[in-house]
GUTOR-699752 format. One record per residue: x, y, z of N, C-alpha, C in turn; residue number from 0; residue in one letter. Coordinates in steps of 0.001 Angstrom, whole numbers, plus 500000, padded with zeros to 6 digits. Layout:
# GUTOR-699752
<pator n_u="X" n_v="Y" n_w="Z" ca_u="X" ca_v="Y" ca_w="Z" c_u="X" c_v="Y" c_w="Z" n="NUM" res="A"/>
...
# end
This chain:
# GUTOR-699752
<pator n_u="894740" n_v="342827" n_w="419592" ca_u="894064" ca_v="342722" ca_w="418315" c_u="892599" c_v="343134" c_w="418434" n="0" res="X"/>
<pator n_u="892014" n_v="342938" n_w="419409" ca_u="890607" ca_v="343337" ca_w="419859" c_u="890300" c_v="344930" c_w="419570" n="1" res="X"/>
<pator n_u="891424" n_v="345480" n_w="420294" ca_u="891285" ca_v="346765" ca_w="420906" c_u="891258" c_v="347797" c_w="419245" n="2" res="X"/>
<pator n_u="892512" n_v="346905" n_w="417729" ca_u="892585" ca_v="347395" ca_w="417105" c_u="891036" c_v="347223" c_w="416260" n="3" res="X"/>
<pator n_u="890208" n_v="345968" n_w="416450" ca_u="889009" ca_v="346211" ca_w="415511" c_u="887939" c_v="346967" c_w="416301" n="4" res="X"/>
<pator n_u="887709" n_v="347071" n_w="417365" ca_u="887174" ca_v="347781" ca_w="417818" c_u="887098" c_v="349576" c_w="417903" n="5" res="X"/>
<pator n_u="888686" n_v="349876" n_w="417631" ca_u="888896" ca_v="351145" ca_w="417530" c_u="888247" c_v="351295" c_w="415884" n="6" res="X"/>
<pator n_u="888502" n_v="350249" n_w="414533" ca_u="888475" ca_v="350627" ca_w="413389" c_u="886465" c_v="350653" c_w="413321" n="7" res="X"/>
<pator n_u="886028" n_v="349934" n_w="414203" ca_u="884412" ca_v="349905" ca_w="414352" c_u="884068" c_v="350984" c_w="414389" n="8" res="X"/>
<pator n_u="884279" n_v="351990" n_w="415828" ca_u="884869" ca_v="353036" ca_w="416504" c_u="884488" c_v="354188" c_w="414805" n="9" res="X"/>
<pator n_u="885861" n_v="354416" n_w="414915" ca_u="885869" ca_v="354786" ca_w="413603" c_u="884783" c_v="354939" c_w="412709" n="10" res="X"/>
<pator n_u="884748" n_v="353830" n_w="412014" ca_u="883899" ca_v="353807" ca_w="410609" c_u="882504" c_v="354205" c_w="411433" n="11" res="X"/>
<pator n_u="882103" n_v="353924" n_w="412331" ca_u="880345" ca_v="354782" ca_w="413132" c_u="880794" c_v="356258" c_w="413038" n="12" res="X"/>
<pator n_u="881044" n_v="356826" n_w="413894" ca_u="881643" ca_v="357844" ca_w="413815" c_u="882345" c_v="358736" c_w="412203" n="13" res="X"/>
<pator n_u="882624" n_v="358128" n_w="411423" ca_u="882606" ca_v="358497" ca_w="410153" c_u="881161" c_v="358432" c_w="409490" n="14" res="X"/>
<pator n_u="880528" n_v="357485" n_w="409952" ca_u="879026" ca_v="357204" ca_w="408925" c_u="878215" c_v="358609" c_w="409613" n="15" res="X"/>
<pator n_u="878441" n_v="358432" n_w="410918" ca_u="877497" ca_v="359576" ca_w="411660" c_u="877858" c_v="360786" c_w="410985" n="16" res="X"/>
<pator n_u="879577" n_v="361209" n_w="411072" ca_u="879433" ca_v="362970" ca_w="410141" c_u="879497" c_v="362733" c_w="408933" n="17" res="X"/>
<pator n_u="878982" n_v="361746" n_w="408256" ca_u="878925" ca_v="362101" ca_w="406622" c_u="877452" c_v="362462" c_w="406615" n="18" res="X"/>
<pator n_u="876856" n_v="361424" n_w="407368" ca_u="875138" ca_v="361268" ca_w="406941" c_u="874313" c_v="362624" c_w="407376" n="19" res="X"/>
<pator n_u="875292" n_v="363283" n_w="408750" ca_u="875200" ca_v="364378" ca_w="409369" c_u="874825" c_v="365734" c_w="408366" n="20" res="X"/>
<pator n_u="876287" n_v="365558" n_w="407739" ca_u="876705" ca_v="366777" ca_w="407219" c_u="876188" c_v="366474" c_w="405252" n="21" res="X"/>
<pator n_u="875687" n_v="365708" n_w="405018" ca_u="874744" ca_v="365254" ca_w="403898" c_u="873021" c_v="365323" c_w="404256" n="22" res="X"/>
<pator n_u="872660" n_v="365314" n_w="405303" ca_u="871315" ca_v="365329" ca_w="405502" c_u="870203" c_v="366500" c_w="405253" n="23" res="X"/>
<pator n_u="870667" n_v="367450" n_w="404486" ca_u="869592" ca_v="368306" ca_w="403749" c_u="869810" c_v="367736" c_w="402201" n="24" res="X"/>
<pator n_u="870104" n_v="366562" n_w="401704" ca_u="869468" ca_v="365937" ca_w="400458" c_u="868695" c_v="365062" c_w="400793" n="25" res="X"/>
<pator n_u="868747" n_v="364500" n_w="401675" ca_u="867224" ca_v="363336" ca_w="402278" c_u="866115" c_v="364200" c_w="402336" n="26" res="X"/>
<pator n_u="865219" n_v="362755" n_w="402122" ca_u="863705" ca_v="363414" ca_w="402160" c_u="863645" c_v="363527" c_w="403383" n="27" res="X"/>
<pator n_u="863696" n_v="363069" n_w="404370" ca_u="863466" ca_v="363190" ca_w="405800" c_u="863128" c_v="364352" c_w="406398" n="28" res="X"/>
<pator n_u="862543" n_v="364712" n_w="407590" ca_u="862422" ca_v="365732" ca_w="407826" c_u="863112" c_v="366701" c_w="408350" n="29" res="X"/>
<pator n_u="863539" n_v="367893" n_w="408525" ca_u="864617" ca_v="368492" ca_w="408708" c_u="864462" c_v="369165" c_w="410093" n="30" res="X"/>
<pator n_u="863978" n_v="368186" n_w="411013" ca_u="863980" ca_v="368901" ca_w="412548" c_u="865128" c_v="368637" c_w="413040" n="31" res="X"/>
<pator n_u="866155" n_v="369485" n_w="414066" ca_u="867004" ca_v="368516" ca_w="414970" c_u="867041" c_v="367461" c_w="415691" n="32" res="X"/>
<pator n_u="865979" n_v="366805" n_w="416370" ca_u="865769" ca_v="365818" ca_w="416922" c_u="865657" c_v="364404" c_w="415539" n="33" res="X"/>
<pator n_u="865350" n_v="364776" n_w="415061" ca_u="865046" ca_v="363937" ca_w="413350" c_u="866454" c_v="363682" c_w="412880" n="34" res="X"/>
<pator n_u="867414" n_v="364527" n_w="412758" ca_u="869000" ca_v="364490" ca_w="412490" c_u="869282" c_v="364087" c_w="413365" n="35" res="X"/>
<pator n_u="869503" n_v="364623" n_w="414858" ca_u="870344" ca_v="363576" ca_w="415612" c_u="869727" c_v="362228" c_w="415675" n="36" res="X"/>
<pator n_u="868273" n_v="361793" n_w="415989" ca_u="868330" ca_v="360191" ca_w="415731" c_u="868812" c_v="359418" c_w="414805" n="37" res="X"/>
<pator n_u="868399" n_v="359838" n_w="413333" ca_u="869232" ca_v="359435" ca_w="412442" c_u="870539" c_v="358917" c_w="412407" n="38" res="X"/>
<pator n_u="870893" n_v="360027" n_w="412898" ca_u="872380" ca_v="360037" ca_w="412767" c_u="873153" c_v="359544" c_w="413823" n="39" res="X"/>
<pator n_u="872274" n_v="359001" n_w="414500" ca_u="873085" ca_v="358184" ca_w="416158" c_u="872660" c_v="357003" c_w="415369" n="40" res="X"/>
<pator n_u="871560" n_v="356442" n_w="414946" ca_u="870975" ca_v="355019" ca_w="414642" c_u="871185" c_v="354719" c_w="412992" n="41" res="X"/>
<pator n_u="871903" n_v="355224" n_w="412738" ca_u="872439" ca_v="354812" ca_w="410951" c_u="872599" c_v="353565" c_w="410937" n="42" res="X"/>
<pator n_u="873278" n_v="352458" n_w="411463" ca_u="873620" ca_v="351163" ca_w="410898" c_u="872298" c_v="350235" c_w="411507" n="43" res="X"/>
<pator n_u="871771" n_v="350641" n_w="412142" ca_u="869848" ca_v="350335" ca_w="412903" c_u="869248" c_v="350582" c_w="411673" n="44" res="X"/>
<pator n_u="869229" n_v="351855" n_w="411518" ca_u="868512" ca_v="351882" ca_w="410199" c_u="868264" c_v="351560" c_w="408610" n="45" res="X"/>
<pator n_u="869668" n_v="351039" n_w="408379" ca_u="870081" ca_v="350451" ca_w="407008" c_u="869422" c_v="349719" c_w="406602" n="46" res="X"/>
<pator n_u="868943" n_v="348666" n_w="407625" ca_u="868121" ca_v="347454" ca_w="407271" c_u="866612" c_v="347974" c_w="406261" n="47" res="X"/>
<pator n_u="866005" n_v="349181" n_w="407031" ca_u="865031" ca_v="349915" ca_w="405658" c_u="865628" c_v="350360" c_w="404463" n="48" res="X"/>
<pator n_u="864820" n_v="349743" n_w="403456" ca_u="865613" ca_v="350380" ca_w="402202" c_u="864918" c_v="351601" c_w="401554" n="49" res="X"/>
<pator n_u="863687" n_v="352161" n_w="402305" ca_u="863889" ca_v="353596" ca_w="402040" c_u="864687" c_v="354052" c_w="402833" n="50" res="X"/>
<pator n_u="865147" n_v="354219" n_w="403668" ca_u="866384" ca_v="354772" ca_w="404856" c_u="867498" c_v="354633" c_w="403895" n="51" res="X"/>
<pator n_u="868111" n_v="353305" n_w="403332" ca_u="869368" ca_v="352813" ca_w="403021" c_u="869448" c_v="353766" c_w="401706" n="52" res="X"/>
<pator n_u="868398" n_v="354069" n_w="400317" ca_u="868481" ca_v="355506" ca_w="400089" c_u="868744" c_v="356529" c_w="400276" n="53" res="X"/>
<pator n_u="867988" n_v="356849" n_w="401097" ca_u="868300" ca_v="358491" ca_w="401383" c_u="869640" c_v="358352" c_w="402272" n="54" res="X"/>
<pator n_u="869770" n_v="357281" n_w="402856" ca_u="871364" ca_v="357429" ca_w="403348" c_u="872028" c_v="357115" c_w="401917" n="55" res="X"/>
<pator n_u="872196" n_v="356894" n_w="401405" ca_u="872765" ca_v="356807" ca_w="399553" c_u="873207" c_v="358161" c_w="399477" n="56" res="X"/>
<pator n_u="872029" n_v="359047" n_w="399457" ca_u="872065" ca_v="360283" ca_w="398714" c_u="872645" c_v="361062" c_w="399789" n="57" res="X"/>
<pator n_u="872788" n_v="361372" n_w="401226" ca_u="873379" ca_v="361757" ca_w="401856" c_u="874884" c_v="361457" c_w="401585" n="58" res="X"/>
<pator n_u="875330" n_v="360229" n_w="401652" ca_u="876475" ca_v="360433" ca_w="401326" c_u="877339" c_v="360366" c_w="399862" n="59" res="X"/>
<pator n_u="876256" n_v="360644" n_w="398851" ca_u="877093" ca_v="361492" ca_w="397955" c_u="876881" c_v="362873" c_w="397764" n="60" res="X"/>
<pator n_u="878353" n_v="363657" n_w="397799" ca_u="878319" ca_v="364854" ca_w="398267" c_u="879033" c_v="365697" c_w="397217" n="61" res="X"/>
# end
């Protein structure tokens, strides 16, 4: 049972990472690569800002 919430954790990061990924030229943020990949490794780190939790908003509507 472990192994199954852990895989669905697994998962849903890995889903947040290529949405926010492949949505991240509607954020204000800046558009360097190093700027996208942190982002996009530290998404659920970053939620807690609610300018972040925005522009992750608008990233993932697509």
């Amino acid at each position: 049972m472990v192994k199954l919430v852990v895989i669905a954790l697994l998962v849903g990061y890995v889903g947040g990472v290529w949405k926010f990924w492949t949505g991240f030229e509607r954020t204000n943020f800046n558009r360097s690569l190093p700027t996208r990949l942190s982002m996009s490794v530290l998404w659920p780190v970053l939620l807690v800002n609610r300018s972040f939790r925005k522009n992750f908003t608008k990233a993932l509507k697509g």
